[in-house]
C-alpha positions as CSV (number, residue, x, y, z in Angstrom):
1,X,18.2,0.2,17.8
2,X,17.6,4.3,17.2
3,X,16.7,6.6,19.9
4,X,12.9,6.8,19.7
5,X,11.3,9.1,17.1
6,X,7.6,10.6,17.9
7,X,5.3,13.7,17.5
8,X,3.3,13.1,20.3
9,X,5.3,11.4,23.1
10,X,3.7,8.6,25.1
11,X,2.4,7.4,21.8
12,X,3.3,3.5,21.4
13,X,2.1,2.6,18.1
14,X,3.5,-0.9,16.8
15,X,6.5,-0.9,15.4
16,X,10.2,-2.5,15.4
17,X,13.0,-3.7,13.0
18,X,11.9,-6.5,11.1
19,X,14.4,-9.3,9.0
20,X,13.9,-10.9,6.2
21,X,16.4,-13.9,6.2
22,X,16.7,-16.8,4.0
23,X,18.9,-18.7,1.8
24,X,20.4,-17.1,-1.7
25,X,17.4,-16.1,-4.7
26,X,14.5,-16.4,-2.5
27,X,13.7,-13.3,-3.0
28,X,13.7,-11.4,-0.2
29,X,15.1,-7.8,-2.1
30,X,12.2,-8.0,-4.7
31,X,9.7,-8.7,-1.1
32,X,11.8,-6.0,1.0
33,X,10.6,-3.2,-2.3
34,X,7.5,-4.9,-2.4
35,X,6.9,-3.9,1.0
36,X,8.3,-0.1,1.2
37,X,6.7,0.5,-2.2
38,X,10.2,1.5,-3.4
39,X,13.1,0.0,-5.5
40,X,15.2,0.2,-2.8
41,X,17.1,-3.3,-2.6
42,X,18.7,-4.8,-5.7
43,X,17.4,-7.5,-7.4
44,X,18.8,-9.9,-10.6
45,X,18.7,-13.2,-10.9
46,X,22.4,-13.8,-10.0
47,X,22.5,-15.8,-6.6
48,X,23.9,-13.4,-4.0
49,X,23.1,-10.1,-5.4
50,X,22.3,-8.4,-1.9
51,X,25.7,-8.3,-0.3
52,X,25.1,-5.5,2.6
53,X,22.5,-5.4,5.4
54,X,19.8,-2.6,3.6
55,X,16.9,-1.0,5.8
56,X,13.8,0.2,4.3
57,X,10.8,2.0,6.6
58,X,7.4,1.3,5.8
59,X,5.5,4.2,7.8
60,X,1.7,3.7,7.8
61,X,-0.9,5.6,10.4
62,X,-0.5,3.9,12.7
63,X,2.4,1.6,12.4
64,X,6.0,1.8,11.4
65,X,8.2,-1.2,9.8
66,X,11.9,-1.4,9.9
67,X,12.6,-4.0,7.3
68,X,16.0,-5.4,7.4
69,X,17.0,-7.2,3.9
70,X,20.1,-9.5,4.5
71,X,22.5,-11.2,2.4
72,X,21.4,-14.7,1.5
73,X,23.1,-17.0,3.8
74,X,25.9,-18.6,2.5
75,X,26.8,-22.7,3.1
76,X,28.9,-23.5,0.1
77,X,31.5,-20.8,-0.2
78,X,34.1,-19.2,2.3
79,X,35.7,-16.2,1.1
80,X,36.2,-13.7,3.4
81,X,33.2,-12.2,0.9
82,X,31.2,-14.7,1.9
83,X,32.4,-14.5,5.5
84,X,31.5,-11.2,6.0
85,X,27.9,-11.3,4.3
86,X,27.2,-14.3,6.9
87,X,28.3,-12.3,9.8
88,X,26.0,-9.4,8.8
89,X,23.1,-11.8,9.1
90,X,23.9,-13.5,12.1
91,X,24.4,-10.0,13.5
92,X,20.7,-8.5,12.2
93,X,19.1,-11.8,13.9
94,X,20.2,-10.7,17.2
95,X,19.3,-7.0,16.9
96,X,15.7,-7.3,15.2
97,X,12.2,-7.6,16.9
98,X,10.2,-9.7,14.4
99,X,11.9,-12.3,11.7
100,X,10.7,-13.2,8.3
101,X,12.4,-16.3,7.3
102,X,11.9,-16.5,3.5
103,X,11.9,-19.5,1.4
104,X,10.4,-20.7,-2.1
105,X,6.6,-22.5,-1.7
106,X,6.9,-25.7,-2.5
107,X,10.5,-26.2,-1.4
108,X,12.3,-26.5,1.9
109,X,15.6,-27.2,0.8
110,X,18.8,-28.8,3.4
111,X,19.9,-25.0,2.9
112,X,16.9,-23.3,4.0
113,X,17.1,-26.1,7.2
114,X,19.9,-24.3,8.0
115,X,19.3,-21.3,8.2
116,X,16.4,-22.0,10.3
117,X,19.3,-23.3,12.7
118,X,20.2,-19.8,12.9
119,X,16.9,-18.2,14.3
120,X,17.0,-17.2,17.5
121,X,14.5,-18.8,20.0
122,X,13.0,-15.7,22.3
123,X,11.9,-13.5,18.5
124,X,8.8,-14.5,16.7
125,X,8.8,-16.0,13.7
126,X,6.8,-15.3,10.5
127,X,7.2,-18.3,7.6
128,X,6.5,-16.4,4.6
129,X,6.3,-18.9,1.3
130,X,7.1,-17.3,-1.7
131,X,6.7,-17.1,-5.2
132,X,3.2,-18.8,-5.0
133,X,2.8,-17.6,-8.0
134,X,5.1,-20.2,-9.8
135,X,3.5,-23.2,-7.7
136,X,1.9,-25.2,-10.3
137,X,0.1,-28.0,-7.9
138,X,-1.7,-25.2,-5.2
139,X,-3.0,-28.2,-3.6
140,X,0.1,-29.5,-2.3
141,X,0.8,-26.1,-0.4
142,X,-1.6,-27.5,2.8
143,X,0.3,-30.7,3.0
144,X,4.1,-28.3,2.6
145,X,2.2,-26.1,5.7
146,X,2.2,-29.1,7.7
147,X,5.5,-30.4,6.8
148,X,6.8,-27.3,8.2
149,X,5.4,-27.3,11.2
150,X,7.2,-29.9,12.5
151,X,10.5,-27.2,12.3
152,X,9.3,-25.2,14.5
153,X,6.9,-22.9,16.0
154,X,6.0,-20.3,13.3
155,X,4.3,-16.8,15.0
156,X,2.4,-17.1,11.5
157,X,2.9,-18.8,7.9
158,X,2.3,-16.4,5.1
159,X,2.2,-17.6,1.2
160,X,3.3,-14.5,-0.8
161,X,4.2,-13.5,-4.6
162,X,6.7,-10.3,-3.5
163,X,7.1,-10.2,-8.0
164,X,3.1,-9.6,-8.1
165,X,2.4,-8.3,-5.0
166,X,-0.2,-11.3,-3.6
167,X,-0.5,-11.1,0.1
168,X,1.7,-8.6,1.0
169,X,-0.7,-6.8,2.9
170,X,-1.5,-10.2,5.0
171,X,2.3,-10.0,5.9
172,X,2.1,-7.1,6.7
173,X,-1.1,-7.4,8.9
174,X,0.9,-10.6,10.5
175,X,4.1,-8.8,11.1
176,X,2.0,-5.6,12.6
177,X,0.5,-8.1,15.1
178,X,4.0,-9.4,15.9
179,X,5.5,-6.1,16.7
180,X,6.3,-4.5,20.1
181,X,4.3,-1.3,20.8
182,X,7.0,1.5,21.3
183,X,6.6,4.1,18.9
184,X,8.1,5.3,15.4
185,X,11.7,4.4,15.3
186,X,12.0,7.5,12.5
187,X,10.4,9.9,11.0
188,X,7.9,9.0,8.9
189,X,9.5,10.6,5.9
190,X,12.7,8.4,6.3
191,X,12.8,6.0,3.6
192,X,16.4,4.2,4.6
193,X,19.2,4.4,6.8
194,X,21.6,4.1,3.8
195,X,23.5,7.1,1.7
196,X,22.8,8.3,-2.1
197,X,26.1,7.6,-2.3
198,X,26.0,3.8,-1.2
199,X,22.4,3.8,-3.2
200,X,24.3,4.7,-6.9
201,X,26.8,2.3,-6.0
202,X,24.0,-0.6,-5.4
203,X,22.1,0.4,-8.8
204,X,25.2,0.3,-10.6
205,X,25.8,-3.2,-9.3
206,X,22.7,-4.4,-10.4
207,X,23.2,-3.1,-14.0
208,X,25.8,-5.0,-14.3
209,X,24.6,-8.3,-12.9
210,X,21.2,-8.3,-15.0
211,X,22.7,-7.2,-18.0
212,X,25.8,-9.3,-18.0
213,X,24.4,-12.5,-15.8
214,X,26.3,-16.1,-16.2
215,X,29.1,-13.7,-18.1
216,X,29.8,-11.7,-15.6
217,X,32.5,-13.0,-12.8
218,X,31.3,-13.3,-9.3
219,X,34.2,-10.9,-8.0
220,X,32.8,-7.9,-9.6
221,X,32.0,-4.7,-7.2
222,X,31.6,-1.2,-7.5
223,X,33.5,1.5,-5.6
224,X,32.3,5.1,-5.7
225,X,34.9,7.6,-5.7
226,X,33.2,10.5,-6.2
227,X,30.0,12.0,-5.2
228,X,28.7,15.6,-5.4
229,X,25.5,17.0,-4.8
230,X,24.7,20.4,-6.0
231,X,21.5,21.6,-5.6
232,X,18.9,19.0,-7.3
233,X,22.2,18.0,-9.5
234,X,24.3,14.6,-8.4
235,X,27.4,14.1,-10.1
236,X,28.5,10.7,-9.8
237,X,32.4,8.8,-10.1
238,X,32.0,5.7,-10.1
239,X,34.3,2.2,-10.7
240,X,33.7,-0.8,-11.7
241,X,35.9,-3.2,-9.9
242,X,37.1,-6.8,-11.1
243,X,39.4,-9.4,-10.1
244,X,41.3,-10.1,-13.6
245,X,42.4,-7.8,-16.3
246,X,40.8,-10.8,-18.3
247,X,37.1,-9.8,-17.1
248,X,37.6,-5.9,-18.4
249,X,36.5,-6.2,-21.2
250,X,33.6,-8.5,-20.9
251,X,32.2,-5.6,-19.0
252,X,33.2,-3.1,-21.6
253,X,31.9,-5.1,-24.0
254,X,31.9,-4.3,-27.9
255,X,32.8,-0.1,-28.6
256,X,32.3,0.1,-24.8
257,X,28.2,-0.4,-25.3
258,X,28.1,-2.8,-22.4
259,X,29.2,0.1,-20.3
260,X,27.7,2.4,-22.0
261,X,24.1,0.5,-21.4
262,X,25.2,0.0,-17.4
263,X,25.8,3.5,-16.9
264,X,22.7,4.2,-18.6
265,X,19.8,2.5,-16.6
266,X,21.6,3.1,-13.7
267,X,21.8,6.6,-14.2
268,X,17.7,6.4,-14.6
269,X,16.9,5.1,-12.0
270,X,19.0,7.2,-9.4
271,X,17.3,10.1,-11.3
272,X,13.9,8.8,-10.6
273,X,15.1,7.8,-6.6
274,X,16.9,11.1,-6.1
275,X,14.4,13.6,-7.8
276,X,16.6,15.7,-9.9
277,X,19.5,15.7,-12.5
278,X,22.4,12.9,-12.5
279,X,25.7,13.2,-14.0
280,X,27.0,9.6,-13.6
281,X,30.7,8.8,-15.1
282,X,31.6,4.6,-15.2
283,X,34.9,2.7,-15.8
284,X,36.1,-0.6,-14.8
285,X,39.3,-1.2,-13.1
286,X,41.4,-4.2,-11.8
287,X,42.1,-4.8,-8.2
288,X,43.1,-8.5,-7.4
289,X,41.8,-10.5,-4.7
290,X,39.4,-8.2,-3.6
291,X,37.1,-10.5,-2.8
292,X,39.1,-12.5,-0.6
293,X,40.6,-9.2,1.6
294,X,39.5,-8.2,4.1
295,X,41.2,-4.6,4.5
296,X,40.4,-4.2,0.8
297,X,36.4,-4.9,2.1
298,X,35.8,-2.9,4.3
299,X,37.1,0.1,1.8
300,X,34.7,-1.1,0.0
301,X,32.1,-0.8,1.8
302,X,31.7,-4.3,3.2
303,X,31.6,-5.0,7.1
């Protein structure tokens, strides 16, 4: 929690940190830029894109959200990867004042149960069902409501399509209600609490999951290794890091277009995110066992 921001002090408008927790390709990165109005969390279709806690503020009038995306929760796998994502969740679940537990409507899945396993007791929280927009039988949503409120008590249940923006400002309404009155958190221009620098490396990542999907090796990262701001100009270093010499060139692809194409959107949409002119410069290189190291995390950027 931040020392508190405000203009006027004694002013307690609502506001508070606010997770959104669920299992893997829920959605809750497309619902976290949904909400902000920004492209601030990644998104693909790969399961387990979002690997790093990622706070967005929502600053309205006259309340302020902290939105806390988290890694999906992992059950399968153990990596110390995998580890390290679930730790970050458990972590933002003890920290936050409101939870959003996300899952698909229509489907409560052994997964999803347990997660809920995880939720703490003393916070309130918000069921929000999404993807309504892909339930083909609406009528079995009442009977789903009820199911699901055997699990537990929900503060409020919430059906939501983050992809075309249905409801969002019901969640919001709901999570507004649910939120301690204490005053901005930050100023009201503060978008997150994360770097350019950790932002380029996020896009990057992205690029290279959506373009590259069941091709592309799970133990793929990116490590920035330079970043320069000068003025309204970034110049960016960036690698592409993979666990084989064998996935190189899968990334490369054909004349180095693959790449080529990464670098390319990526590059876009820091320029639209950043406001000025990037320089961005991309290569792949091979560092074994990242995935499963935990000194080799945390320089890159996991904790």
């Amino acid at each position: 929690m931040t020392d508190h921001y405000s203009e006027t002090p004694g002013t307690l408008e609502p506001a508070g940190l606010v997770a959104l927790v669920g299992r893997p390709n829920v959605g809750k990165s497309t619902l976290l830029n949904r909400l902000i109005g920004e492209k601030l969390s990644i998104t693909s279709r790969k399961a387990q894109t979002t690997r790093h806690r990622i706070m967005g503020v929502r600053s309205d009038a006259d309340a302020q959200y902290v939105f806390v995306d988290t890694p999906g929760f992992q059950t399968k796998h153990s990596s110390a990867l995998n580890r390290t994502m679930n730790r970050g969740v458990t972590q933002a679940l003890q920290e936050v004042d409101v939870i959003c537990f996300v899952i698909e409507a229509g489907r409560f899945s052994e997964a999803d149960r347990k997660v809920v396993a995880l939720l703490p007791e003393d916070r309130p929280v918000i069921l929000v069902l999404n993807k309504i927009d892909q339930l083909k039988d609406k009528a079995a949503l009442l009977p789903f409501v009820a199911k699901l409120a055997e699990v537990r008590d929900w503060a409020a249940v919430v059906p939501v399509s983050a992809e075309k923006g249905t409801q969002a400002d019901a969640l919001l309404g709901e999570i507004r209600h649910a939120l301690p009155k204490q005053g901005f958190l930050y100023d009201p221009e503060t978008l997150t609490d994360r770097s350019e620098r950790f932002i380029a490396s996020e896009y990057i990542r992205e690029k290279l999951f959506r373009l590259l999907g069941d091709e592309l090796p799970y133990a793929a990262t990116v490590e920035i290794e330079k970043f320069e701001v000068e003025g309204d100009l970034r110049r960016v270093f960036a690698a592409i890091v993979v666990d084989r010499e064998s996935h190189k060139p899968i990334i490369i692809g054909k004349h180095g277009e693959t790449l080529k194409r990464i670098a390319s959107e990526a590059r876009q949409d820091m320029t639209r995110l950043f406001g000025g002119t990037v320089y961005l410069e991309l290569w792949v290189k091979v560092k074994s066992g990242w995935a499963d190291d935990e000194r080799l995390l945390r320089t890159l950027g996991y904790e």
